[in-house]
N, C-alpha and C positions, 0 to 999 in steps of 0.2 A: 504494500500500500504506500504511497506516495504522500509521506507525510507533508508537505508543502503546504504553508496556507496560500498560496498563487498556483494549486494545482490548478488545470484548466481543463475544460471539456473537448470532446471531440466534437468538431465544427457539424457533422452529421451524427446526431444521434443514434447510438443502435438499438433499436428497440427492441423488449421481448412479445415475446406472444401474445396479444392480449390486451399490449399497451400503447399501439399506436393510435388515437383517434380516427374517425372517420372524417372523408376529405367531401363532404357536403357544399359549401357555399362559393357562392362568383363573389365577383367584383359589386353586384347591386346591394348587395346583402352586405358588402360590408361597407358600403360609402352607408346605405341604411343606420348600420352598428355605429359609425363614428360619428357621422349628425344626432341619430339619438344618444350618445352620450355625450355630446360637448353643445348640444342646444336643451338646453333645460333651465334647472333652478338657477342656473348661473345670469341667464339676460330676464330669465322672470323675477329674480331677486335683488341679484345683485348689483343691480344700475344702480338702486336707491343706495347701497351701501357705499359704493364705486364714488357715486355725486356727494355722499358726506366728507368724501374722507378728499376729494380733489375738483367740486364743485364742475362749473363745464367743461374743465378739461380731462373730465371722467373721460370723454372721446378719444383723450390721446392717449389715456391708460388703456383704453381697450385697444389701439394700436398698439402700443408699444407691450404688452401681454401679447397680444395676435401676433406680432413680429417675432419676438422671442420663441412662442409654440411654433410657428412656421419653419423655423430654422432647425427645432430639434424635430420637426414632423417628416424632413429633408431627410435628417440623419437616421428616424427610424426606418424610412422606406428604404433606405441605401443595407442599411444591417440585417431587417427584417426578408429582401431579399436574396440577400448575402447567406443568412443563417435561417432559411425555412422553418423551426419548430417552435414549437407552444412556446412560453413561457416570457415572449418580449425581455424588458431590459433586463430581467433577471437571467434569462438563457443568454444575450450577449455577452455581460457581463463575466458567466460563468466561458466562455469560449475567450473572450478574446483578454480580459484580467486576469481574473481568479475567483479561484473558489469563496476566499473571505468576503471579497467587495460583492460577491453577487451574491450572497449571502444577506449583508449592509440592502446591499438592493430590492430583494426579493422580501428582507423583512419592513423596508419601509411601504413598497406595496401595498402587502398587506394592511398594514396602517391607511394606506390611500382608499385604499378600495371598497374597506369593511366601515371606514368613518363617512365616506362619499354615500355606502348603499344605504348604511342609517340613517343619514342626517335626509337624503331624499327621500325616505320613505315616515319619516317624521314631517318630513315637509307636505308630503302628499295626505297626510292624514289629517293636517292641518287644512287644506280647502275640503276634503273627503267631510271630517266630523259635523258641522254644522248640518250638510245634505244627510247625514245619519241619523244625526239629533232631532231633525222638524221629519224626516220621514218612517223611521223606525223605531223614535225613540229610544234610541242607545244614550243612554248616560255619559257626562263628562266623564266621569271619574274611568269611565274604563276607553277613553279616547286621549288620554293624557300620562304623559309619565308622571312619578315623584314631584320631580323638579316643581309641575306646575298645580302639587297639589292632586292630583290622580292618583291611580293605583296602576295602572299600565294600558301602554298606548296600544289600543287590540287592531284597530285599524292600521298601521304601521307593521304591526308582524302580520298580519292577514295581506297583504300587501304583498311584503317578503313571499310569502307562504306559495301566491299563486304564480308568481315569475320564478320561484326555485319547480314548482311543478311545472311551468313552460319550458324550462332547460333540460328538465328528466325528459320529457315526452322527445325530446331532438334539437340538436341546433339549429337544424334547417327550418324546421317548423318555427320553433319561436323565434329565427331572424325573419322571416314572412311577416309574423305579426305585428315584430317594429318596425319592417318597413313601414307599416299601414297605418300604426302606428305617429310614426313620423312625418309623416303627411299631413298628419290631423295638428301637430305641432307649428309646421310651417304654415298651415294657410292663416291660423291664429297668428302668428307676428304680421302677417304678410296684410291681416285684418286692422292690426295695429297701426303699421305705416300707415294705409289708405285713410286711417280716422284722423290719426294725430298730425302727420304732413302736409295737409292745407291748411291746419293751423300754427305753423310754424312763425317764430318770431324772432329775428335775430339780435333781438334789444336781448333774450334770454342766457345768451352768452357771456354778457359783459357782467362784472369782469370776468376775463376767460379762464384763469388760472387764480385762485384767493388763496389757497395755503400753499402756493410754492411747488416743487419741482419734487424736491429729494423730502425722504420719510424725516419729519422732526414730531415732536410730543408738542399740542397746542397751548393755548392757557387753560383750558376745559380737562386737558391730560389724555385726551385724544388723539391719538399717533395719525397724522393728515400727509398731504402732498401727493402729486401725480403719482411717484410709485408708491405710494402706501396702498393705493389706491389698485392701482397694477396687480400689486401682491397678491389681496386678494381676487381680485376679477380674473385672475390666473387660474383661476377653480372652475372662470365660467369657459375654460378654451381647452381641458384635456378634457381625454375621454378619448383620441385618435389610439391612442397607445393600446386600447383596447383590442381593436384591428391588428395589432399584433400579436396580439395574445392566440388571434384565431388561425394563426399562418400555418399550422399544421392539420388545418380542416379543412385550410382554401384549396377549391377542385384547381388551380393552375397559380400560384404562390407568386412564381417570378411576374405575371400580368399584373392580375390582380389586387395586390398587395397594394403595391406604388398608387393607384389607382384610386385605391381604399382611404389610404392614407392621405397623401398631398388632395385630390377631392375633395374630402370630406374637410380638412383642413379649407379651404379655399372657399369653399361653400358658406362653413362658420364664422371666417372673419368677414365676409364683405354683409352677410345675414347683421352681426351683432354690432357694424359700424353703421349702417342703414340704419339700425332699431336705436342705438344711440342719440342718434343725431336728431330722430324722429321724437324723440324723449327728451331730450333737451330746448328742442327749438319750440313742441307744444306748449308748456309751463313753465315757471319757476324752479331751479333744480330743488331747493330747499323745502318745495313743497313736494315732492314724494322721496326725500331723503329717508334711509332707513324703514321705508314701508315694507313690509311683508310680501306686500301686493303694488308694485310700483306701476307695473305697465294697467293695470287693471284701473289703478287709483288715477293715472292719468286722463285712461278713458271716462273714467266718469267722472272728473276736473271738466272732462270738453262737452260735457251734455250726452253721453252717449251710454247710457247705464248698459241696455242692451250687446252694447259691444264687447263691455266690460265683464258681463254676464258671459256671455262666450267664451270670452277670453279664459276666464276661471273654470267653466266645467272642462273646454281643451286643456287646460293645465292636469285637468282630474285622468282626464281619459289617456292623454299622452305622455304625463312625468314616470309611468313604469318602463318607459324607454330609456332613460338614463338610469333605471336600477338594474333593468335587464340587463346593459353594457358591461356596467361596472360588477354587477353579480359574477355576469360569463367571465369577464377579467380572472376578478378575484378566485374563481373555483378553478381557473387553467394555471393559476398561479400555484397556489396550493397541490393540483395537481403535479406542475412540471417537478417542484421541490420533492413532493412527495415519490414522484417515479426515479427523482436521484438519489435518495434515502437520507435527505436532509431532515423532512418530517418523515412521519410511520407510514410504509412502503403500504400497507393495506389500502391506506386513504386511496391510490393510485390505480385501483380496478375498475372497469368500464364494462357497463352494460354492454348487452346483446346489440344495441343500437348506436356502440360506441362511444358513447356519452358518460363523465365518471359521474357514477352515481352518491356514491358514499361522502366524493369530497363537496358535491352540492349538496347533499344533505348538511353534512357537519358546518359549512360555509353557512347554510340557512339560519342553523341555530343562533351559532356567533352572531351573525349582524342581527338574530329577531331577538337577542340580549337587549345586543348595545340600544334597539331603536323600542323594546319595549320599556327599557327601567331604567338608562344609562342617560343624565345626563351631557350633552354635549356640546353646548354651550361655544367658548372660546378655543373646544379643542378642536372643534371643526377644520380651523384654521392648519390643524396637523396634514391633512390631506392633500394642502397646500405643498407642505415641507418633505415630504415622500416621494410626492413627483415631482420636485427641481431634483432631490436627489439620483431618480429614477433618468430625467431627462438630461442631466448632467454627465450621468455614468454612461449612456445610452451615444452621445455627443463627443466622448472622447474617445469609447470604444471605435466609431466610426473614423475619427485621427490617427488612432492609433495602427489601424487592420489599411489607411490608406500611404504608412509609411511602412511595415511591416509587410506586406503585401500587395502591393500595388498594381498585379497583372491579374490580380483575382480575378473570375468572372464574378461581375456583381453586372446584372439585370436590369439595377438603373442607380443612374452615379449621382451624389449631391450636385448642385453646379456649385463652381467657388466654393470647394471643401472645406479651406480652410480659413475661408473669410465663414461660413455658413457655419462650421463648426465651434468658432471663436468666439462669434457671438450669442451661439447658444450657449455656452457654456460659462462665459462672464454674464452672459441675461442674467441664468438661472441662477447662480450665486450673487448677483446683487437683487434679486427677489426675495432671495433666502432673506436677506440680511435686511432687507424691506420689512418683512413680517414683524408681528408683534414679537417681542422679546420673551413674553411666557410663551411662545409655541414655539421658538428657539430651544427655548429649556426643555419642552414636555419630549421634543423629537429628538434631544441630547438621551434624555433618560431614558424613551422606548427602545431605543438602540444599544444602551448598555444591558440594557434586560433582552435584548437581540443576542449579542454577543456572549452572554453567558450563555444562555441556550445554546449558541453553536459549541461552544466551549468544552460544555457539557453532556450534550448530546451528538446534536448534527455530526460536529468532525469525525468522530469515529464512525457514523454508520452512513456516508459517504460512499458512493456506488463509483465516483471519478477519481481516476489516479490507480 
């Protein structure tokens, strides 16, 4: 056994019996998979949070997030068909670094993906409850965690419950239904523009920038400025990286893939600077700062209850597309680990239809925890800090595999590697350091409790080296 902590994987994985996934999906399925996970709660939420924290230059933080995701979205399509199998940054990482950093990578992941599928599906049980409450008569107490005074949030794990049984039944099947899915997401923004865009007001802009550029602590002790702002509106632009999760399902990988990725990328930044803009120039940004419901609350700011009213039951019908993303993520994630004997090899077994069963089970539990009883508040922000990590590792592996090997066949090549590389990888580390300073710390401490786990366990029962 190759004790190394920089042992590294074979670039093709050799699978045993039992453990390849089935190769299911095209290119539609997965530009589907990336738009539902990167248009969601992010431009239905967090404009309002986006315009607190950096007023109308919320706009340029949604570029300048969008540019930074774009550059590491370059990088993953370059890796991802470079390295065909499950497991995105964490399978790179483990191929082209080592075994520790993918490790580091694979455990913040999980932190991404399990704190992303609770905090949406807490979210969705928050427009869900009310339509529960006048129609069925379900009580608050069992639509709420602790936090607010509940006993547990049952709509949130009921939620959970029926997108982990859409992934049992097949992949193919449940990416069909977020296509359709997602449709019903876009015509609602695309509702939005058409309301708020005639009434646009460019008096709404001025002044264009009030707390400045770079992250400072205000007088209120509110951490402001364009990238504080960025930081987090950074949550409303992954979800691409999902699409790589799925690359050992994809029916044709070296097509598709690229396709999947830079798309679906392309798609979401021109989608959420449109909706911006449309959001800023209707109202005052101060008046749907930190709403819950910002694009909603705009529409009926302009006379349009109706529209508003739309706009919330599509949020009802279409936000299980960005759990379904990040679920599928999170359960290939746990898989890939598990089929290296990082976690318990068990987890690693797949249905008759290919599909791993046990580890979407176990995946269901965990996040119907965290989103039934688990406060999560400021740590949301953690999800944040897992994928700069994730996009980071992801951004250097691609530098490093094009100085290292440079005659590879790779399927589709970054343009300007290493301008495209450079600034993802100084993006995402000045995001990092954007972020609030406790989700610094919490994602300091998840990872020392990472690393004793590997320490502990993982290293020895390592199937690489």
């Amino acid at each position: 056994m190759n004790a190394s902590l920089f042992r590294r994987k074979a670039i093709v994985p050799d699978h045993q019996d039992g453990q390849g996934l089935a190769r299911t999906l095209g290119w539609p399925h997965l530009i589907a998979l990336g738009v539902g996970a990167i248009v969601g709660t992010g431009i239905l939420t967090l404009i309002g949070v986006g315009a607190d924290k950096a007023g109308p230059a919320v706009i340029l933080s949604f570029g300048i997030a969008g540019l930074i995701c774009a550059c590491a979205a370059l990088a993953y399509a370059e890796m991802a068909t470079m390295i065909p199998a499950s497991g995105s940054a964490y399978t790179y990482s483990y191929v082209v670094i080592g075994e520790i950093i993918a490790w580091v990578v694979g455990w913040s992941l999980i932190l991404e993906y399990s704190l992303v599928v609770s905090a949406v599906a807490v979210g969705w049980s928050g427009y869900a409850a009310p339509l529960l409450q006048a129609w069925a008569g379900v009580p608050m107490a069992l639509m709420q965690g602790p936090e607010l005074g509940g006993i547990v949030n049952l709509p949130a794990i009921g939620i959970i419950a029926v997108v982990a049984g859409m992934l049992l039944v097949g992949t193919r099947e449940s990416a069909t239904v977020n296509a359709i899915l997602v449709l019903v997401k876009i015509v609602a923004l695309i509702v939005f523009v058409a309301v708020a865009l005639p009434a646009f007001d460019a008096a709404h802009f001025e002044p264009f920038s009030p707390y400045g550029f770079s992250k400072h602590v205000g007088p209120d002790g509110v951490e402001r400025g364009v990238m504080a702002a960025a930081a987090i509106i950074f949550f409303a632009f992954y979800g691409f990286d999902a699409i790589a999760t799925a690359a050992e399902e994809t029916k044709n990988p070296d097509r598709d893939l690229k396709i999947g990725i830079v798309g679906s990328m392309l798609a979401c930044v021109l989608i959420y600077i449109v909706v911006a803009v449309a959001a800023v120039g209707a109202i005052a940004y101060t008046r749907f700062t930190n709403s819950p419901e910002p694009l909603a609350l705009i529409l009926r700011e302009l006379g349009s209850p109706l529209a508003a009213q739309y706009l919330a039951v599509s949020a009802i019908i279409a936000l299980p597309t960005v759990i379904l993303a990040f679920f599928y993520g999170q359960s290939r994630i746990f898989f890939t680990m598990a089929r290296d004997g990082l976690l318990p090899a068990s987890l690693a077994k797949l249905s008759s239809r290919g599909t791993p069963v046990r580890i979407t089970i176990f995946t269901a539990i965990v996040v119907a925890v965290l989103a039934g009883f688990i406060p999560l508040g400021e740590l949301a922000a953690l999800a944040n800090a897992g994928t700069l990590a994730a996009f980071t590792a992801v951004s250097i592996c691609m530098l490093i595999m094009r100085r290292r090997a440079p005659d590879a066949p790779r399927t589709f090549r970054a343009p300007m590697p290493w301008v495209i590389g450079t600034i993802a990888v100084l993006g995402c580390i000045y995001l990092f350091f954007s972020l609030p300073a406790q989700t610094q710390f919490w994602f300091l401490l998840w990872n020392i409790g990472g690393l004793a786990v590997y320490f502990l366990y993982a290293r020895q029962r390592a199937l690489v080296g």
